[in-house]
C-alpha positions in Angstrom: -12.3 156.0 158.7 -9.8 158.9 158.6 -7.0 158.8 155.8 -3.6 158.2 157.4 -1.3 160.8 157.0 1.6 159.6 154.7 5.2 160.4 156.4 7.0 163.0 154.7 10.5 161.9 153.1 13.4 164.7 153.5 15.0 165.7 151.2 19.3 166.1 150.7 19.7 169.0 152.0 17.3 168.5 155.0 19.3 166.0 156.6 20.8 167.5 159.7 23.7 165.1 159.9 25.2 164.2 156.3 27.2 161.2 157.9 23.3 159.7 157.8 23.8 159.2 154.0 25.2 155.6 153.5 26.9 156.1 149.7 27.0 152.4 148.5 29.8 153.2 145.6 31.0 156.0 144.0 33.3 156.8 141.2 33.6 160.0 139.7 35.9 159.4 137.2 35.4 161.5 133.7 35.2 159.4 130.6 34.1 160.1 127.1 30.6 158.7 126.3 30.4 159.8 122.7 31.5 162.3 120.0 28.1 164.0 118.7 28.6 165.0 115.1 26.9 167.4 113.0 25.2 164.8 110.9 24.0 161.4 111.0 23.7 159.1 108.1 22.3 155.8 108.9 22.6 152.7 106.6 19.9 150.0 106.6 20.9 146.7 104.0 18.6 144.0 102.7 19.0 141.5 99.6 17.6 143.8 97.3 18.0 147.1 98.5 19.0 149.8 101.3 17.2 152.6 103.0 19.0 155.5 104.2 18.7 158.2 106.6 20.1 161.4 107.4 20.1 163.5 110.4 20.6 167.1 110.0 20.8 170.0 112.2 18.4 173.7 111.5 17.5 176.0 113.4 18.7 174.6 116.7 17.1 170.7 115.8 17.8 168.2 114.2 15.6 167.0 111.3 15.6 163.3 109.6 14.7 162.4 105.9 15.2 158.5 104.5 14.8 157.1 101.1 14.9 153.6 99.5 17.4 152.5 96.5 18.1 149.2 94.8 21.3 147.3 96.2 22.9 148.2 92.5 26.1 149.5 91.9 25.1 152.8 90.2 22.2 153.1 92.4 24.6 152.6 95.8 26.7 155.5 94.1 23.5 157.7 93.5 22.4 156.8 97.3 25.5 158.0 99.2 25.2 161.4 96.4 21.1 161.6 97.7 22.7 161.8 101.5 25.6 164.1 101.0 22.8 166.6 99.2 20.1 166.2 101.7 22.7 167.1 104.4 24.5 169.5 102.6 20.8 171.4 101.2 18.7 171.4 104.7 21.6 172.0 107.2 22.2 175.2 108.8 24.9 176.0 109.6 26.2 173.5 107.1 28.9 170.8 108.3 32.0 170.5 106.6 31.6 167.9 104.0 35.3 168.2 102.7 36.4 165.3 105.4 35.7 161.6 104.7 32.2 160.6 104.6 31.1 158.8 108.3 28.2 156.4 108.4 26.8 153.6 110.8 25.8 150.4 108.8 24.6 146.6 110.5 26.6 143.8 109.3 23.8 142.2 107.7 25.5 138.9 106.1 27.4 139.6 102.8 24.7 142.7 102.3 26.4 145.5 103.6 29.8 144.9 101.9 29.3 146.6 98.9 27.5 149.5 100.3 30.9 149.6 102.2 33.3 149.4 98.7 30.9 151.9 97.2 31.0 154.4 99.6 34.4 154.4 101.3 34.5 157.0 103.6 34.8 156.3 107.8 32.4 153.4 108.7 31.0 152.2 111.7 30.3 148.6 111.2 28.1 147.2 114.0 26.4 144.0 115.3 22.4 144.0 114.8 22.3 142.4 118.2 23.8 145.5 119.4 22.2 148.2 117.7 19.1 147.3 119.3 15.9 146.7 117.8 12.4 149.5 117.8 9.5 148.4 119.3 7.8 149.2 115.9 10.0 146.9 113.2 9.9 148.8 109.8 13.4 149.3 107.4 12.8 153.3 107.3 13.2 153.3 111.7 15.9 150.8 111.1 17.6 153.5 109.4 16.7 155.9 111.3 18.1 154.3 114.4 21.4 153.6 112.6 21.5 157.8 111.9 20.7 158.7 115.2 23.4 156.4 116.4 26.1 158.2 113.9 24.9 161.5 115.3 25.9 160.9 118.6 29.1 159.0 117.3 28.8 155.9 120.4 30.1 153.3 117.7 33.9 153.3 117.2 35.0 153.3 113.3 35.5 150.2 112.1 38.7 148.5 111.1 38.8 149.1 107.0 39.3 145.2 105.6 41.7 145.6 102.3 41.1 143.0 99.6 44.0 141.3 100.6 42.5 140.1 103.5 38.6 139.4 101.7 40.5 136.8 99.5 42.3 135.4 101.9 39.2 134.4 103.7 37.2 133.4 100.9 40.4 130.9 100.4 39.9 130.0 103.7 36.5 129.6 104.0 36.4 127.7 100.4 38.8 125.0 101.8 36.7 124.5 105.2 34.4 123.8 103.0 35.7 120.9 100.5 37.5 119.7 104.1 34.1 119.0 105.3 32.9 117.1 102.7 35.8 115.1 102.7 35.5 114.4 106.4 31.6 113.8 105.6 32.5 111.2 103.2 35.0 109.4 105.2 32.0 109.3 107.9 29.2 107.4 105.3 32.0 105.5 104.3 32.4 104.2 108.2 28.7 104.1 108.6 27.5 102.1 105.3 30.4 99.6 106.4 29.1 99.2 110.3 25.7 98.7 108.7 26.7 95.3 107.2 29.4 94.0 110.2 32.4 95.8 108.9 33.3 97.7 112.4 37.0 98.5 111.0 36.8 101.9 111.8 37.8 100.9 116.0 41.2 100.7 114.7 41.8 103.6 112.6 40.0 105.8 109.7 38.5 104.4 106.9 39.5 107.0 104.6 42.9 108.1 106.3 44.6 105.0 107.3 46.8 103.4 104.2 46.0 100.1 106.1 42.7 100.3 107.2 41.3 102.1 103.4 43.3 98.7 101.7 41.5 96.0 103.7 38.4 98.3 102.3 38.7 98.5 99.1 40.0 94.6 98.8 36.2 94.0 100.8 34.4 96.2 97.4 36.7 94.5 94.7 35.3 91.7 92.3 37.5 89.0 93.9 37.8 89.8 98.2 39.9 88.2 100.4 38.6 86.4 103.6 39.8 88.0 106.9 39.8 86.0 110.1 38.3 88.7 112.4 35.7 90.5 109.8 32.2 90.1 109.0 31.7 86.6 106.5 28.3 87.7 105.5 29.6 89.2 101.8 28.8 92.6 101.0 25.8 93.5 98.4 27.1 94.2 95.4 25.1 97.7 95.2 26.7 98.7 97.9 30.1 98.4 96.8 29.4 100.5 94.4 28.1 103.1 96.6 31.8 102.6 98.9 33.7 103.2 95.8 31.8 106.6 95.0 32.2 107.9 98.6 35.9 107.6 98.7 36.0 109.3 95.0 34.0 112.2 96.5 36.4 111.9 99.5 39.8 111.7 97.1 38.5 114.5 95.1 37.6 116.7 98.6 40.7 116.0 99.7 42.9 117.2 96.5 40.7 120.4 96.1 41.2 120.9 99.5 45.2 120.6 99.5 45.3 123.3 96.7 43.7 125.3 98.9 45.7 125.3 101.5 49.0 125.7 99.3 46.9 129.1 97.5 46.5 130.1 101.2 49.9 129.4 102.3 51.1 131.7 99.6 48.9 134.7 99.9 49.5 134.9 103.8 52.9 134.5 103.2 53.2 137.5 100.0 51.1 140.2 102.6 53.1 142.2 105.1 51.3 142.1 108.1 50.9 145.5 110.4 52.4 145.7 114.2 53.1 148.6 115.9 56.5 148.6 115.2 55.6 148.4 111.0 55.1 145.1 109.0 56.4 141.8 109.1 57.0 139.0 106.5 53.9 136.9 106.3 56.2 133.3 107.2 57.8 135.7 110.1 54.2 136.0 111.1 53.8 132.3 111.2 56.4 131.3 112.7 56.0 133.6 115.5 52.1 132.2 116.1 53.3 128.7 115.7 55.5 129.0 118.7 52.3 128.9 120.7 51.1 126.0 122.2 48.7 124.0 119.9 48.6 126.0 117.1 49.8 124.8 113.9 49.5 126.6 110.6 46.2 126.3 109.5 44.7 127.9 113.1 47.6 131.0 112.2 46.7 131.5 108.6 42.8 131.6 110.2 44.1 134.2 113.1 46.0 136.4 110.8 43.1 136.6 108.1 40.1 137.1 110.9 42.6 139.3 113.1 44.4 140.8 110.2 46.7 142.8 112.6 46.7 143.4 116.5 47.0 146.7 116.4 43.1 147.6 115.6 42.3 146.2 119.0 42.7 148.5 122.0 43.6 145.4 124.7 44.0 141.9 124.7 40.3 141.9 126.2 39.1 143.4 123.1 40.9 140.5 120.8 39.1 137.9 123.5 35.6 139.3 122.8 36.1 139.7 119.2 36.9 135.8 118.8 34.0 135.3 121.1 36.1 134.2 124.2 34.8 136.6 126.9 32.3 135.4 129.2 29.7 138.5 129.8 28.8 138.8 133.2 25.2 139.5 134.6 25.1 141.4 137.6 22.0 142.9 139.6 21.7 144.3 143.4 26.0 144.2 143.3 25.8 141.0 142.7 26.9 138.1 139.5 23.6 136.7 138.6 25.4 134.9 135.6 27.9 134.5 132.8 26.9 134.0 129.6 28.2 135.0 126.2 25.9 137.5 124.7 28.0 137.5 121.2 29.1 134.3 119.5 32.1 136.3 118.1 34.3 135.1 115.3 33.1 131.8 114.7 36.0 130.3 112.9 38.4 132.2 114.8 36.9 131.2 118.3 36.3 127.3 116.6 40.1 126.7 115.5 41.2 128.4 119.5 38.9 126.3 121.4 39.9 123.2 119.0 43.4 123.7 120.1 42.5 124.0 123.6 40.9 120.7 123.7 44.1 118.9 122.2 46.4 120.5 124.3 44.4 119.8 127.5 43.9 116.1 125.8 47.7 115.3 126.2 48.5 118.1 129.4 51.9 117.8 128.3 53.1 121.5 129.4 51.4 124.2 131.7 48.3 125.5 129.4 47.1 121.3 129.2 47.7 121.0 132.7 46.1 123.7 133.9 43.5 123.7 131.8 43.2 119.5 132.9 42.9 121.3 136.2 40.1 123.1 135.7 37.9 120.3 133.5 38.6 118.1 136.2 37.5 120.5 139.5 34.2 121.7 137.8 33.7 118.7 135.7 33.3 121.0 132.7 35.7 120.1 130.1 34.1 123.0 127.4 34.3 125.4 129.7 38.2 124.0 130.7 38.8 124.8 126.9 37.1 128.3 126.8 39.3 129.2 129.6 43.0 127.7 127.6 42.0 129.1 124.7 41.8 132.9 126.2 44.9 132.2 127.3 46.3 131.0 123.8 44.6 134.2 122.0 46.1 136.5 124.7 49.3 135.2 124.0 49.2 135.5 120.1 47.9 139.2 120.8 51.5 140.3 122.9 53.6 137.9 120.5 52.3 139.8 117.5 52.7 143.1 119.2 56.1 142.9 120.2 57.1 140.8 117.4 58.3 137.4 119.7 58.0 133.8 120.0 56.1 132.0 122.7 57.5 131.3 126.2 56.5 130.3 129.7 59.5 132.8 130.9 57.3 135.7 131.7 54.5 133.2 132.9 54.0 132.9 136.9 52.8 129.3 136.2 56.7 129.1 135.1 58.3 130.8 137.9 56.3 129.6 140.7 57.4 126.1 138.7 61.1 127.0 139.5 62.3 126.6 142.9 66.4 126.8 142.2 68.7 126.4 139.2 71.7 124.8 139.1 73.9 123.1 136.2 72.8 120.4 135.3 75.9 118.1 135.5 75.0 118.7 139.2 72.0 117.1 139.1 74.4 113.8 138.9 75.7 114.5 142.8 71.9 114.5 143.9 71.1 111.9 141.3 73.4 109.6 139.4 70.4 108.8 137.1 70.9 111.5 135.5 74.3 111.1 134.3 73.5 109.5 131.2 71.1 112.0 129.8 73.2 115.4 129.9 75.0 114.7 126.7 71.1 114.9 125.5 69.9 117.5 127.2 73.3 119.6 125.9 72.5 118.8 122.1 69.1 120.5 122.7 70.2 123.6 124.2 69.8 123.2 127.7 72.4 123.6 130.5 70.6 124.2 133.8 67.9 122.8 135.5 65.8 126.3 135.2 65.9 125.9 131.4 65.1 122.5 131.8 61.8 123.3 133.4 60.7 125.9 131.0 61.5 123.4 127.8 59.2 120.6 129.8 56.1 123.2 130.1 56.8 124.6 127.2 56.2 121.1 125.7 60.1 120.6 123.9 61.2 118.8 126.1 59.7 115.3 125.6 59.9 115.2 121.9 63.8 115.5 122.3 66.5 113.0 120.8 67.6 110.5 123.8 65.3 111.2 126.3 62.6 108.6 126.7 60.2 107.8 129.3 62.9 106.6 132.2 64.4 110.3 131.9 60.4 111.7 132.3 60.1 109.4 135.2 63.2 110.9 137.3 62.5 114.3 136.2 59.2 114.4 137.5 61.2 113.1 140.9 63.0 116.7 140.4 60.2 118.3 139.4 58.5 117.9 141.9 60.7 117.3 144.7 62.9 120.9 144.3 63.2 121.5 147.8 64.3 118.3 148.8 67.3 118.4 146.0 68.2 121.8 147.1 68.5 120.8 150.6 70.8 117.5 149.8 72.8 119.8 147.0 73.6 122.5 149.8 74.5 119.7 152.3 76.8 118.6 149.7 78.1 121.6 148.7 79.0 122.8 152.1 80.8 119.7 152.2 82.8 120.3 149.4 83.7 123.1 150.0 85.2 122.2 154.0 87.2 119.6 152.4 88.7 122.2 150.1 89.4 124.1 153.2 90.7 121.4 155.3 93.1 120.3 152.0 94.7 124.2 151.8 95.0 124.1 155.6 
């Protein structure tokens, strides 16, 4: 059987007709993919020692040596020497060694931090997840990976972290620590007593409720009282005992703890903190976070230690994937195959956010709750609901830091489209007479028209306000969301108004 003939392709420039050629997408656009250097130094860290690499060029090539050293003080010292030499020895022409040292080093736990003090110089601290792995795994092509990487210069330099900032997050990371075995406590404290009948915890904590802890420890004293609606089988005495060395541990968690937080209320508050426009006060700082919705001290002095200052992130987009909060999407053929975060981000960062989120979509008492509530309730997906608020919350501290202002809805569509006309509000009483008894309230707090109104309800001041209780939430929401119908009946009796005052000067 003859072979068939295969069918000839053509190429480009044999189509007679270009218009043939179907471009799906094109974009020409120039953009910098890297900045090659004229040397490479490559930084691999383990417990117990490094191994470095240096790229050099000669002769037209580039050339690679590597050696091993102890993690050591002295011996980090004599390894960053041993990679100057090499590269200062072998190169031709030689690269100007007079400018600070640059180097590419994985974040490899606590390891690579004092390679990083020892050395100095222009870093590039990267993620091992995105460095990539060889398909052969040894330390000396770890290294060498990590050089060829500073050659070619694709990794950024990274942010330099001053030992202001280290102890603050030791501080911080110290007092998450005796908080969670306070809150571990208080949890076998709540599960010892369910084990034997005692289901107090429905109520209230064991460990944080005054009324609650006092029914508990009269139930593990010598001499208990009888209570009408607890367990009558009486407690072992052994297990009293346990009880009473839980909330010790707990009392003494919970005290360590507190100093803590007062050591890292003081530190943030002695650092001046870097925006564009120079430092700021470190309880200026706070302040301006804590305007944000949901997030009280603690999640600032965490934001300012993790973020240390806005100004080393290029966008708010940046900040988001930092902190973990950027969904990565998966695209083949042109099309989203998935989203899924490739990077867990700042844990405690991205933790305290998403924590904020949830509370603030728990009581969907201004617009980030409610629209958040929105979104858990259409897709069912209440963690994903949070992801989404607390983008918006980090976003938010990002512009507030930057340009040195509090939190508000003002420059928020969510606000405007929220306002459909603003009047006084002593007007409201001609639409309204409901209202007449709450504008001596709504005065004392600062607000005058209806527009301002608005913004302190989803802005979340409104509520907690002197005077206004829940029969002034119930004919606001009437307002709120019945605009159009008040601005009709106001212009109707406006126009009136305004004849008669005609008719009376006739």
């Amino acid at each position: 059987m003859p072979k068939r003939k295969r069918e000839k392709l053509p190429l480009y420039d044999e189509f007679e007709n270009e218009s043939e050629i179907i471009i799906i997408d094109e974009n020409e656009e120039e953009v910098e993919a890297y900045k090659l250097h004229s040397y490479g130094c490559g930084v691999d860290c383990h417990s117990k020692n490094i191994v470095v690499s240096v790229h050099f060029p000669r002769n037209g090539r580039f050339y690679e040596r590597h050696k091993t050293f102890a993690n050591t003080w002295n011996a980090l010292l004599a390894a960053k020497k041993w990679a100057i030499n090499r590269i200062q020895t072998f190169s031709d022409p030689v690269p100007d060694m007079s400018l600070p040292f640059h180097y590419t080093i994985e974040a490899t736990a606590t390891y690579h931090m004092p390679v990083l003090l020892a050395w100095q110089g222009k870093p590039s601290v990267i993620n091992p997840a995105l460095a990539g792995a060889t398909k052969r795994k040894t330390d000396e092509l770890d290294a060498r990976r990590l050089s060829h990487h500073d050659l070619t210069g694709i990794w950024p330099e990274s942010f330099p972290i001053s030992t202001d900032i280290h102890e603050l997050r030791v501080l911080i990371s110290t007092r998450e620590s005796y908080d969670r075995n306070a809150t571990r406590a208080g949890n076998r404290i709540n599960n010892i007593l369910t084990r034997f009948g005692f289901t107090l915890s429905r109520t209230g904590s064991v460990a944080k409720t005054p009324e609650i802890r006092a029914i508990v420890e009269d139930l593990i004293s010598d001499n208990p009282h009888e209570y009408s609606n607890l367990c009558t089988i009486p407690m072992p005495e052994s297990i009293k005992d346990v009880i009473k060395l839980e909330y010790q541990t707990y009392d003494t968690n919970e005290r360590i703890a507190s100093e803590f937080y007062e050591k890292i209320k003081q530190k943030v508050y002695a650092i001046d903190w870097q925006i564009p426009s120079g430092t700021i006060p470190g309880e200026e700082a706070v302040q301006i976070l804590c305007s944000a919705p949901g997030i009280g001290d603690i999640t600032s002095f965490k934001w300012l230690a993790f973020v240390a200052t806005p100004c080393r992130f290029r966008s708010a987009k940046a900040l988001n994937a930092y902190c973990g909060l950027d969904p990565t999407l998966r695209s083949s053929g042109g099309k989203i195959t998935g989203k899924k975060k490739t990077r867990g981000g700042c844990r405690i960062i991205h933790a305290a956010l998403v924590q904020c989120a949830y509370l603030i979509i728990s009581n969907a008492n201004e617009a980030f709750g409610k629209w958040g509530a929105d979104i858990a309730e259409q897709t069912k997906k209440k963690r994903k609901a949070a992801n989404a608020v607390a983008r918006k919350i980090n976003t938010a501290l990002y512009y507030m830091m930057l340009t040195r202002q509090k939190f508000s809805y003002n420059n928020y569509a969510i606000a405007k489209n929220a306002i459909a006309f603003s009047i006084p509000i002593e007007k409201l009483t001609l639409m309204n007479p409901s209202f007449k008894r709450y504008i001596k309230y709504l005065h004392a707090g600062g607000i005058h028209t209806t527009s301002e109104m608005i913004i302190s309800h989803l802005s979340g001041k409104l509520r907690p306000m002197k005077g206004l209780g829940r029969k002034f939430l119930t004919i606001f929401k009437d307002f709120m969301y019945n605009q159009p119908t008040y601005k009709k009946k106001y212009l109707q009796l406006t126009k009136g108004e305004i004849q008669d005052a005609q008719t009376k000067e006739d």
